[in-house]
N, C-alpha and C positions, 0 to 999 in steps of 0.2 A: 417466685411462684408460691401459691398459699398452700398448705398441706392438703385440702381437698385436691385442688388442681396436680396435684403430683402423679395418683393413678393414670387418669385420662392420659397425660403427658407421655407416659411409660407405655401404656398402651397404644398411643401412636404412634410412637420410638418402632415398638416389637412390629408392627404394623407395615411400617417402612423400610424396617430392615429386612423385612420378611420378603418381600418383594420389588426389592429397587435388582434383584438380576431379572425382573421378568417385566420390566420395565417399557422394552423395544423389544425388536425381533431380532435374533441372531444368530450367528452363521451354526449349521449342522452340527452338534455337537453328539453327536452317537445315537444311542437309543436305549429303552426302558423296556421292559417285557412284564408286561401286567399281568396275573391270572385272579381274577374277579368273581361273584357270586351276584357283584348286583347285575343287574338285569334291563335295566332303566337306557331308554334309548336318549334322552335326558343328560346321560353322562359323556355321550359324542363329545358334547359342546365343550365339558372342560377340557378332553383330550384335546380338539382340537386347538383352547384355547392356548392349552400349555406348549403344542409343539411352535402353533408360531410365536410365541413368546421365549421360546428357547431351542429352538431347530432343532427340540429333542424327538426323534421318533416314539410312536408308541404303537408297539405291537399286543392285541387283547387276546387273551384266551377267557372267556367264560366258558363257565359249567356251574354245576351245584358243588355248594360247598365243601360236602364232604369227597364228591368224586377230586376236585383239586386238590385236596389236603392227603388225598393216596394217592393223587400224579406224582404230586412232590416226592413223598414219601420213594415212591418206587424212582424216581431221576438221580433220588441223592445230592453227591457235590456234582454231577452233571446237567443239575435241573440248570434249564435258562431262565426260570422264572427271579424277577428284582423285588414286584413287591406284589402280596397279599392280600384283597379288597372281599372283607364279606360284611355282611350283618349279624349283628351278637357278639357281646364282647365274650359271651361261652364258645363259640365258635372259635375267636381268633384267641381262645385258652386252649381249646384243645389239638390247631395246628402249633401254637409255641410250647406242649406239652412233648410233641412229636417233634422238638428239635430243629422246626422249621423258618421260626423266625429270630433276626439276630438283633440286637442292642441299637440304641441310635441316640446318639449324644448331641441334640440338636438344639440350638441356644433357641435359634424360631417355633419349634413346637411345644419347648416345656414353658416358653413366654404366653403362647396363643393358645394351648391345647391346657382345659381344667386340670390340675391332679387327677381328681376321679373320674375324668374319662379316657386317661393314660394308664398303658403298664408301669410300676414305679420304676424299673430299671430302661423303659422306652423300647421294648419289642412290641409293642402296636401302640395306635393312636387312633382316637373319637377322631371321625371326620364329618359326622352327621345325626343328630340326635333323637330321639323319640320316645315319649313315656307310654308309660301303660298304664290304662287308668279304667276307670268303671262306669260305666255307660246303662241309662236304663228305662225303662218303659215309663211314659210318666204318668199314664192311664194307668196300669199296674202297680207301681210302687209310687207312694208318696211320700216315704222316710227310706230314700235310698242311701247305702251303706256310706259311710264318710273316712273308712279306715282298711284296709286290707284286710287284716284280722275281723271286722264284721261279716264279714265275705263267708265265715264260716256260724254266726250268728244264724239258731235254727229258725227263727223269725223270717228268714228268706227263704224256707225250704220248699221245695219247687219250682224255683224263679231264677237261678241260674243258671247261664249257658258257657261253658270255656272250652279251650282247644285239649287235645289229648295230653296228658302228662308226657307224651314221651319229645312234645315241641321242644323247641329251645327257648323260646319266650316263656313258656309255662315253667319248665327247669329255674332258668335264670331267675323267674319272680320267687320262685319258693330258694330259690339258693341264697335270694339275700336276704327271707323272713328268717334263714336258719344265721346267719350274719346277725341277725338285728335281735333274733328270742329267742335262737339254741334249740336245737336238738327234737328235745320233747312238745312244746311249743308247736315246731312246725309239724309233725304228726300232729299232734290236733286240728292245726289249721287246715291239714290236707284231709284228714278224716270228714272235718263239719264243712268242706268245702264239696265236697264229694256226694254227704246226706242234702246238700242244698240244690244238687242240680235239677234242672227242668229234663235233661235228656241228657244218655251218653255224650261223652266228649265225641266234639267228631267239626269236619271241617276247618276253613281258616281265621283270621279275625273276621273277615269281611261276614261270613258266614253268621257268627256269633251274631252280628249288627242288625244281618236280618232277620234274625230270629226275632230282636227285637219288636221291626215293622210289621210281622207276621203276625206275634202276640205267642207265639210260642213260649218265649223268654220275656222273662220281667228284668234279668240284671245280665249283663254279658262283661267280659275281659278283653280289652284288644286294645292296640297300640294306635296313639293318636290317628298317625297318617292317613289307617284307612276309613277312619270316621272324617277325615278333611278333605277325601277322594271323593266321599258321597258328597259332600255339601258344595264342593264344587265342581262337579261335573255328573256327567248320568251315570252310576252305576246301578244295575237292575235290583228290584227289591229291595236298594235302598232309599237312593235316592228321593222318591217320589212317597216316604215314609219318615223322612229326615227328621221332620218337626216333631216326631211323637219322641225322639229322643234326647235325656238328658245327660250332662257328662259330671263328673266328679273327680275332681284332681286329686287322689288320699293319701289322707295321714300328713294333713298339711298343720297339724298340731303337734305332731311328732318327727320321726326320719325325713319326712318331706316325702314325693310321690317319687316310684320306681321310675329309673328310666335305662337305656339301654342306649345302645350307637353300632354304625356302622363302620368300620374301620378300618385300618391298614396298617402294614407292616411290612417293613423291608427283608425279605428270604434269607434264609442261612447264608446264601451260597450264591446271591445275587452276582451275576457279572457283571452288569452295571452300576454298582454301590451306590456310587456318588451321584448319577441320575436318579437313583431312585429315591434319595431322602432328598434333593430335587422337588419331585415329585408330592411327595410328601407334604414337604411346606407350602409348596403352589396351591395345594388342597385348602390349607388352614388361612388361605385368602382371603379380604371380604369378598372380591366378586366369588371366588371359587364356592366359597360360603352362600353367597346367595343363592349360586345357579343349585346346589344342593338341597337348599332351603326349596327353592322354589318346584325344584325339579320332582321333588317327589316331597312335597307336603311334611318335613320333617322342621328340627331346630338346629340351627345352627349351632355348634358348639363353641367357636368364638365370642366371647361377649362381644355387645355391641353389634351385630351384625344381625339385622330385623329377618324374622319369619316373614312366611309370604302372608300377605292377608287374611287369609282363611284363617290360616294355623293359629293369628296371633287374635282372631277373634274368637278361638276356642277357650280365652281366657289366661291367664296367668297362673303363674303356681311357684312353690318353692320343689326346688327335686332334694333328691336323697341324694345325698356326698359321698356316700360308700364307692368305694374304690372298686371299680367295675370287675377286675381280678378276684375280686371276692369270689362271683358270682360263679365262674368257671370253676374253682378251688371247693366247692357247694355241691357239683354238677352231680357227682356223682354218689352222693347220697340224697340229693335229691329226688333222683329217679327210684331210689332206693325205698323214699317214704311213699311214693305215689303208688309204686306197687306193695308196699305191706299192706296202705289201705283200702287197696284195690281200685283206686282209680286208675280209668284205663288212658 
């Protein structure tokens, strides 16, 4: 085998071990108790694909994030919850802050799942990817910003549109400008980000997008997926304004462009342990991967494993490798800078 060909190899190796138990269908083996934040009806499909592949049950409880991270909270070593399922790796920092997620020493997830989209000691895992990138009127701007730090460049003043500092996406982006420039730095970035806007923060990405098609906003912030929701299907206000908008992958000379994931982690106090990291690796599947990709417009976090169409004609990029841990460890001085400088 020649030295190139040894990756690829390794990677098919991980590939296969990953999934030679989910191989056929087999006989009942217990059940898994998921408590989730995503939303996505999209995600049936893997459930169901994993039970007939492992006669494992799976019982869902959704809610919003934070309301399940003080279910748990309040169930203790009673909760019946196995494993963990939100968006934001700040998110699944602030339920493993509160004691909620345990360790997982799994030879399939640290092979398949990046470093940087893993906790380093394996209390959650990337199962689905997304950057956040800058998006913007091309009628409006003809020297749109190519770097996060221009974002607060007063040459754009009036032309930006982003979510309320107190998101999680907004947190996480400024948690790992203070990872990448320290401290002081990121106060400026939040101050010249803030004299740049076209209007109070306010709504979701989606929202931002249409400010775009509106002409309100010349530059907005939002995470791929929901610019790949307009371009493939009707969403109002966007859709039918798609064209006026361009994207920018930034700081593709630098860190490479922010991104973020959705993820999982197996609970404190799961009663099903062993179904649940299970569970876990069936996730870091290719098809599991795909149907993720596909299912809601995101990346795959497996190498190897193609976006869905849309996603992968949004272009290519290099991302930023910061250890997603960072971003939570940030969290809260993040929100710290947002409001000294008054952004709301």
């Amino acid at each position: 085998m020649t030295h190139a060909a040894a990756p690829r190899f390794l990677a098919l190796l991980a590939s296969v071990a990953a999934f030679a138990a989910f191989a056929a269908p087999a006989q009942a083996e217990g059940e898994v108790n998921i408590y989730s934040s995503r939303h996505y009806d999209t995600d049936e499909r893997l459930y169901s694909d994993f039970t007939e592949a492992t006669g494992i049950k799976i019982n869902l409880i959704e809610g919003k994030e934070d309301e399940l991270i003080e279910r748990m909270k309040a169930e203790g070593a009673n909760s019946p919850a196995d494993v963990f399922i939100t968006a934001d790796a700040g998110r699944l920092w602030r339920a493993d802050q509160a004691g909620l997620l345990a360790a997982v020493d799994s030879e399939v997830l640290n092979e398949r799942v990046p470093e940087s989209l893993r906790h380093p000691e394996g209390h959650w895992f990337g199962i689905s990817k997304r950057a956040r990138v800058i998006f913007y009127n091309k009628d409006k701007v003809s020297e749109p910003p190519q770097t996060y730090a221009a974002l607060a460049d007063p040459k754009y003043k009036g032309l930006i549109c982003a979510r309320s500092g107190s998101n999680i996406y907004m947190l996480s982006l400024l948690g790992a400008y203070i990872a990448h420039n320290g401290d002081d730095a990121a106060k400026q970035w939040a101050q010249g980000l803030k004299d740049n806007l076209a209007r109070e923060p306010q709504g979701g990405d989606t929202d931002q997008l249409k400010g775009l098609v509106s002409g309100e906003c010349g530059i907005a912030i939002s995470n791929t997926y929901y610019f790949a929701r307009g371009v493939a299907g009707q969403v109002d206000g966007l859709t039918e304004g798609i064209d006026k908008i361009g994207i920018v992958f930034p700081d593709q000379g630098g860190n490479g462009t922010h991104v973020n994931i959705s993820g999982a982690g197996v609970a404190a106090h799961a009663p099903n342990r062993d179904n649940a990291v299970k569970l876990l690796e069936y996730f870091t599947s290719d098809s599991a991967q795909s149907y993720f990709a596909n299912g809601n417009n995101e990346y795959p976090v497996v190498e190897g494993v193609a976006a869905s169409s849309v996603v992968e004609g949004l272009g290519s990029f290099t991302a930023d490798t910061l250890n997603l841990n960072e971003l939570g460890k940030n969290q809260a001085r993040a929100q710290e800078i947002y409001n000294e400088v008054g952004y709301k």
